[in-house]
C-alpha positions as CSV (number, residue, x, y, z in Angstrom):
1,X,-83.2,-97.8,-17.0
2,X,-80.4,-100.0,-18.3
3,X,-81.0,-103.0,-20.1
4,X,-78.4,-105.7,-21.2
5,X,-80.5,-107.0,-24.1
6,X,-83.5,-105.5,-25.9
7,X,-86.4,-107.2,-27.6
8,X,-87.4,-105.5,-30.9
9,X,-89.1,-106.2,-34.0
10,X,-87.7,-105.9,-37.6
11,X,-90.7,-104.5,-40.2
12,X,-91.3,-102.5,-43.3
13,X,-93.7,-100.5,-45.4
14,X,-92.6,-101.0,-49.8
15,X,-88.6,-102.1,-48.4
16,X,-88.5,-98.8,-46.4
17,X,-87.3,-100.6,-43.1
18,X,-87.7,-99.9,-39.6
19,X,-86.6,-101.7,-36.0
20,X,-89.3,-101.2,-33.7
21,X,-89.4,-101.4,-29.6
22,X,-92.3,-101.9,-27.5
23,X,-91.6,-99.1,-24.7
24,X,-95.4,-98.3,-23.2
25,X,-94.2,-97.6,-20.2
26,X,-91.4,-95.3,-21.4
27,X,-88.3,-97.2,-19.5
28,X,-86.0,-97.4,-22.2
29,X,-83.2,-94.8,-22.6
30,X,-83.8,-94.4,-26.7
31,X,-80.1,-92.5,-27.0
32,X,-78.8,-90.9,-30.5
33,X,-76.6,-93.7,-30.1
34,X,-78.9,-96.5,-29.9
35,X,-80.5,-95.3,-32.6
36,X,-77.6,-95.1,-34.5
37,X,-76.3,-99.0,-33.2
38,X,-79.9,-100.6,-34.0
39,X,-80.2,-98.8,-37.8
40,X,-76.5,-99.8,-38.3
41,X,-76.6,-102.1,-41.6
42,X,-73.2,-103.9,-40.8
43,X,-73.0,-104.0,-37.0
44,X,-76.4,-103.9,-36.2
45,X,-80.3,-105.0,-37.0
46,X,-80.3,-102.3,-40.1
47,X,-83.2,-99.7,-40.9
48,X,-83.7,-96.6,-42.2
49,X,-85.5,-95.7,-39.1
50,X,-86.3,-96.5,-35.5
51,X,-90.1,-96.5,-33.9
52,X,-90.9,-96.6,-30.2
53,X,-94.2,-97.7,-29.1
54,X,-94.8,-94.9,-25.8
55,X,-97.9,-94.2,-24.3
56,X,-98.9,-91.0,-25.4
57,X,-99.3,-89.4,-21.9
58,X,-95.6,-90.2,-21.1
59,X,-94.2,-87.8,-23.9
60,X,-93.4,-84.2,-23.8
61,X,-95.4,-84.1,-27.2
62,X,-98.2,-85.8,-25.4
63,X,-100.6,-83.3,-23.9
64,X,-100.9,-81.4,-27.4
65,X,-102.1,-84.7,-29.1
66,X,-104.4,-86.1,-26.3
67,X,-106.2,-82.5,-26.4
68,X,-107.0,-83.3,-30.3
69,X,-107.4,-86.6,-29.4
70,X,-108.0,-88.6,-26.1
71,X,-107.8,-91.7,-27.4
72,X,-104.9,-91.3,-28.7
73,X,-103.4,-93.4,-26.3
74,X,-100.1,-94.5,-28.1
75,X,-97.7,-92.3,-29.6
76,X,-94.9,-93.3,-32.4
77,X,-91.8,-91.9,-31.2
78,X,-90.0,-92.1,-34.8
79,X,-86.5,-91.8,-34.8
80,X,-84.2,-90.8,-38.0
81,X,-81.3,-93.7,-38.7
82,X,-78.5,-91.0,-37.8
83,X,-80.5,-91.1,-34.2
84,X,-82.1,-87.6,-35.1
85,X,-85.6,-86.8,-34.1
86,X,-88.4,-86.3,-36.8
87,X,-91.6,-85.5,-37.1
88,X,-93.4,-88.8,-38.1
89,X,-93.0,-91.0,-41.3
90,X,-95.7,-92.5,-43.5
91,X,-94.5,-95.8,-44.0
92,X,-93.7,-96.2,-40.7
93,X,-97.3,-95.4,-39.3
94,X,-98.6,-98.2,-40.9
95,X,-95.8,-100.5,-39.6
96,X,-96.9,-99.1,-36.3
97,X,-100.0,-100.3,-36.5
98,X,-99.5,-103.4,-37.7
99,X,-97.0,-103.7,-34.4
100,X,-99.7,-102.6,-32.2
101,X,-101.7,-105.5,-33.7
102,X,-99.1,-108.0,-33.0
103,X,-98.3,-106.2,-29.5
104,X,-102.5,-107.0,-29.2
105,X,-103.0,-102.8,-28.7
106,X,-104.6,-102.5,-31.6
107,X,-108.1,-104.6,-32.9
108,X,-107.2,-104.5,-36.7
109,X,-111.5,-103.6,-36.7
110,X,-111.7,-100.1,-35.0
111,X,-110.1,-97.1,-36.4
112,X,-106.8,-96.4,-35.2
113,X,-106.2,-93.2,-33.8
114,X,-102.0,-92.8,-32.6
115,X,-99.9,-89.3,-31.9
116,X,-97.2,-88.7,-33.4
117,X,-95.0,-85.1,-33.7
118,X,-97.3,-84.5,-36.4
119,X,-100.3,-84.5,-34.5
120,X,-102.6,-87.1,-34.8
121,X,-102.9,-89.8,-37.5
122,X,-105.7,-92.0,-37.9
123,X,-105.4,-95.8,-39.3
124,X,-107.9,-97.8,-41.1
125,X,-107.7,-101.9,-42.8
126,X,-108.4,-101.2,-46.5
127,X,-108.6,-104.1,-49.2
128,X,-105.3,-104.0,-51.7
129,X,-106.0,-102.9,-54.8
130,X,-104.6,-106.3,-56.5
131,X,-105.5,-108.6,-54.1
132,X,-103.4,-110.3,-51.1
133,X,-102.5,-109.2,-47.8
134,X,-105.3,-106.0,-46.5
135,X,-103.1,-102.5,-46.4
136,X,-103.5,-99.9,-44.0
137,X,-104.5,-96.6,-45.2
138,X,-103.5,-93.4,-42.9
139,X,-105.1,-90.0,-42.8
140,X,-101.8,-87.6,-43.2
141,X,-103.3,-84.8,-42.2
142,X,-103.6,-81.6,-44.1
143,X,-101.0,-80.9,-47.1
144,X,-99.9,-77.5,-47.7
145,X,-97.4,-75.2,-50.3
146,X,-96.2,-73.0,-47.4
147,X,-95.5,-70.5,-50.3
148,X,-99.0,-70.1,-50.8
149,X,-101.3,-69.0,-54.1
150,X,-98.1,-67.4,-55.7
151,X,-95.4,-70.2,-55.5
152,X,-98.4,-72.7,-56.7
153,X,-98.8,-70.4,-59.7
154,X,-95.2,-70.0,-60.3
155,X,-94.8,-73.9,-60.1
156,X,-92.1,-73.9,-58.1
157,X,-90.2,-71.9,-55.0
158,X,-86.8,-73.6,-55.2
159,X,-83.9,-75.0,-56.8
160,X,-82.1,-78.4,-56.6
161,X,-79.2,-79.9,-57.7
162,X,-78.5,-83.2,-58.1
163,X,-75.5,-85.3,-58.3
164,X,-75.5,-86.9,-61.9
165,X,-77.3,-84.0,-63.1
166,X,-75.6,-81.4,-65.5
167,X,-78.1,-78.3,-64.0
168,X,-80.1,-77.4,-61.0
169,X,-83.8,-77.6,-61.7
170,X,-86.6,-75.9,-60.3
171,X,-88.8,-77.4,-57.5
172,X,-91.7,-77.1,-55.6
173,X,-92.0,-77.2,-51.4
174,X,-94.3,-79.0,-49.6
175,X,-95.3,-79.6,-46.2
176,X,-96.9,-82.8,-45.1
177,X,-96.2,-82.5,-41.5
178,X,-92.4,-82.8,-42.1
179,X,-91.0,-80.9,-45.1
180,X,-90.4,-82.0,-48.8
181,X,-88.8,-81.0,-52.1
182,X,-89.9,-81.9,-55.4
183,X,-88.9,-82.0,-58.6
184,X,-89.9,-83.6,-61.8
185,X,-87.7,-85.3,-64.2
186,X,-87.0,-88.1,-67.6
187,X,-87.3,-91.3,-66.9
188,X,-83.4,-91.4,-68.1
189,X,-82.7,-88.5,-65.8
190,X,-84.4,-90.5,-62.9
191,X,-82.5,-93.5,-63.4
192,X,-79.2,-91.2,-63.9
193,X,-79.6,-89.5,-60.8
194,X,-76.8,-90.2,-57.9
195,X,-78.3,-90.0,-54.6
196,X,-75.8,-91.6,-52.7
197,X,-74.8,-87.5,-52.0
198,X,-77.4,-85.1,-50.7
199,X,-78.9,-83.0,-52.9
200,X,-78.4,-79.0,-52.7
201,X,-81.6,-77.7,-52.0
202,X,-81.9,-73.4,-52.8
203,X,-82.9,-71.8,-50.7
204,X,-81.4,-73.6,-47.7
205,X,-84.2,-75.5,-46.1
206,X,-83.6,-74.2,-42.2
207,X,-84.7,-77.3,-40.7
208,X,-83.7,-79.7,-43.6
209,X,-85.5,-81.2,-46.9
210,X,-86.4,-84.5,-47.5
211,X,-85.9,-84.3,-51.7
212,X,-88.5,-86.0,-54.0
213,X,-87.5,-86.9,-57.8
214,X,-90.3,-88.0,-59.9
215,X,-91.5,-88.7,-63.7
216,X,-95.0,-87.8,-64.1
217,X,-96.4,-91.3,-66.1
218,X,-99.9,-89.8,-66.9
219,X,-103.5,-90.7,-65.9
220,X,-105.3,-94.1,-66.1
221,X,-108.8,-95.2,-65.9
222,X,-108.9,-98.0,-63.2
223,X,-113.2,-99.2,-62.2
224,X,-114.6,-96.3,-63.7
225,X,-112.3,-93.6,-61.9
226,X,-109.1,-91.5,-63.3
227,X,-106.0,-92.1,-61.3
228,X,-102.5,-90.3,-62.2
229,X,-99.4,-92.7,-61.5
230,X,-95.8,-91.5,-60.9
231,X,-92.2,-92.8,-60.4
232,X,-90.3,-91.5,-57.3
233,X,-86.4,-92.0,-55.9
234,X,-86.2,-89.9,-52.3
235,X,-83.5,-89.2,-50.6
236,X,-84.5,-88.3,-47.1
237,X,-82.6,-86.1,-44.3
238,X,-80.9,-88.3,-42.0
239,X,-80.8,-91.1,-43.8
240,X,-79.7,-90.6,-47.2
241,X,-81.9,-92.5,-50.1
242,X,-84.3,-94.8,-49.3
243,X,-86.8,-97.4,-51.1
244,X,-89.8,-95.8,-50.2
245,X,-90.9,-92.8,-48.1
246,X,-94.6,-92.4,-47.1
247,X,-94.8,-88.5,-46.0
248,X,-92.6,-88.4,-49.6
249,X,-95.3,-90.0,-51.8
250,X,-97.7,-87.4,-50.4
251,X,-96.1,-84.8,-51.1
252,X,-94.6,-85.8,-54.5
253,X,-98.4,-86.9,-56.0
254,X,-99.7,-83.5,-54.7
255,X,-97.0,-81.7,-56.7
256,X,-97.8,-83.3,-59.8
257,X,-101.2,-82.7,-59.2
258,X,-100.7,-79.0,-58.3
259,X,-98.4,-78.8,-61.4
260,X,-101.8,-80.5,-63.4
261,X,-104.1,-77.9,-61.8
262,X,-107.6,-77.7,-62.1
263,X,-109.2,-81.2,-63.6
264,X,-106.5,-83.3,-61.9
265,X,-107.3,-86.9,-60.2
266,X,-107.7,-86.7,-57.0
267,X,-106.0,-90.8,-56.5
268,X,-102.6,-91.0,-57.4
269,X,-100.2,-94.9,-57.5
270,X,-96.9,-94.0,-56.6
271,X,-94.0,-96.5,-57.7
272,X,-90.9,-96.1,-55.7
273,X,-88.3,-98.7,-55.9
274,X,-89.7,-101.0,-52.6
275,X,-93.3,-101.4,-54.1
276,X,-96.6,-99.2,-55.1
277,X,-98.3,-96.9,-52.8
278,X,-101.9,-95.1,-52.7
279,X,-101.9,-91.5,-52.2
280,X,-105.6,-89.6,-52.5
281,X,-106.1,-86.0,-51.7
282,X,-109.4,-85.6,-49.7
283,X,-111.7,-83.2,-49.3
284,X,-110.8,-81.5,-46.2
285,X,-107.4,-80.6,-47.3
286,X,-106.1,-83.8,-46.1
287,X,-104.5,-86.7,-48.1
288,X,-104.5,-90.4,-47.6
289,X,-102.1,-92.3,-48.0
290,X,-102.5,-96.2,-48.3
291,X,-99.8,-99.5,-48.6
292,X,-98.5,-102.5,-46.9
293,X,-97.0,-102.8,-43.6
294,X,-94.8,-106.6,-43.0
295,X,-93.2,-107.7,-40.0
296,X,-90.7,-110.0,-40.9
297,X,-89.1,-110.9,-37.5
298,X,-88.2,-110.5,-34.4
299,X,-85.3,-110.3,-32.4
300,X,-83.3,-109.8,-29.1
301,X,-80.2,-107.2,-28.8
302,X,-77.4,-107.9,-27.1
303,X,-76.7,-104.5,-26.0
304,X,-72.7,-104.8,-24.7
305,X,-72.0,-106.7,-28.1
306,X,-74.3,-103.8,-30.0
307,X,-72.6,-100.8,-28.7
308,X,-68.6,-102.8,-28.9
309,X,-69.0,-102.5,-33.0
């Protein structure tokens, strides 16, 4: 269906920014190009991402996560800022469920259980560790080193080079239901590092990387239990770098804590230049992953004047 303006909402998890479109009934023709208009930081709303609110059943995706799940009735259909398709994003689950609170499809109360092409993610209210504003913590799912026992032995399965940087260093893959690559870094060399340019990955990720730099900062006793803490930059596939990425803190505390090996925490705080998240590896193989989620406005597109830029 054609629509001559759309109705969205503008929200983000620590600054990494998203426009988000109530579609439940699946009406709206979400084209690479609209994508690419609405994310648009010049002519359009800007975002690192765009997130359609679909019921679940209306979605190619659909039947998988409704088998797991039944009542998983809403689905995130995330969509990259270049208007390519991924998997799901961390930051922008919980701004999904803070929109399915304002859209009144979600209680705030209940456990939220939503598909996404990562399967099924479940969403709880948690209390912020400082204070303020409650943050919604989401199971991930399970973590994995797709190179298995050897690669987590070896520390590392890859090699990256980065702009600013005078040699490639090794890294380690992970997969947190989209893929990552992480390496570990100096303060300086963090800082130093140009991201404004991809970052060559080796071997060539067949599906695409999103790249993780981080400086291990050490371990902390916060209440009586040891947490590690970490500094992360990301530069994510389709967008380029970003202030935060969710499925990118998971995967860049569970390096550091593979790289600790046995003894590590199990809780990790993860700064990234938007804010602090959470990230705790459960028992079941699965990590958490816990932050904000803001909503800062809302908005109606006018399409013609959108796609003349």
């Amino acid at each position: 269906m054609t629509f001559a303006s759309l109705r969205v909402t503008k929200g983000h998890g620590t600054q990494n920014d998203f426009v988000l479109l109530d579609d439940r009934d699946g009406s709206v023709d979400l084209s690479e190009a609209l994508v690419r208009e609405l994310a648009d930081r010049r002519a359009g709303l800007g975002a690192d991402g765009v997130i359609r609110v679909v019921a679940t059943d209306l979605v190619a995706e659909g039947a998988a996560v409704l088998a797991v799940e039944p009542a998983a009735r809403w689905f995130m259909d995330y969509r990259n800022g270049d208007g390519s398709i991924a998997e799901m994003c961390g930051n922008g689950v919980r701004v999904f469920a803070a929109y399915l609170e304002r859209l009144g499809l979600w209680d705030g109360v209940e456990e939220l259980a939503l598909g996404t092409r990562a399967g099924v993610r479940r969403v709880r209210r948690v209390a912020a560790p400082t204070g303020g504003e409650d943050w919604y913590a989401v199971d991930m799912g399970r973590w994995t080193v797709p190179g298995g026992p050897a690669v987590i032995a070896a520390g590392f399965d890859a090699e990256v080079q980065v702009a600013g940087l005078e040699v490639a260093r090794p890294a380690l893959s992970l997969d947190v239901g989209n893929p990552h690559t992480v390496l570990a870094l100096r303060d300086d060399e963090l800082d130093g590092a140009d991201l404004t340019r991809s970052p060559a990955v080796t071997p060539v990720p067949p599906g695409g990387t999103n790249v993780e730099l981080v400086v291990p900062l050490g371990e902390q006793d916060v209440d009586g239990v040891v947490v590690g803490r970490l500094r992360m930059r990301v530069h994510e596939r389709g967008v380029g770098e970003t202030r935060s990425c969710g499925t990118g803190a998971v995967a860049a505390a569970m390096a550091v804590r593979t790289w600790a090996g046995a003894g590590a925490p199990d809780v990790w705080f993860v700064d990234v230049p938007g804010g602090t998240v959470r990230v705790t590896a459960l028992a079941d193989g699965h990590a958490e992953l816990a932050g904000p989620a803001v909503l800062v406005a809302d908005a109606q597109v006018d399409l013609e004047a959108l796609a003349a830029r």
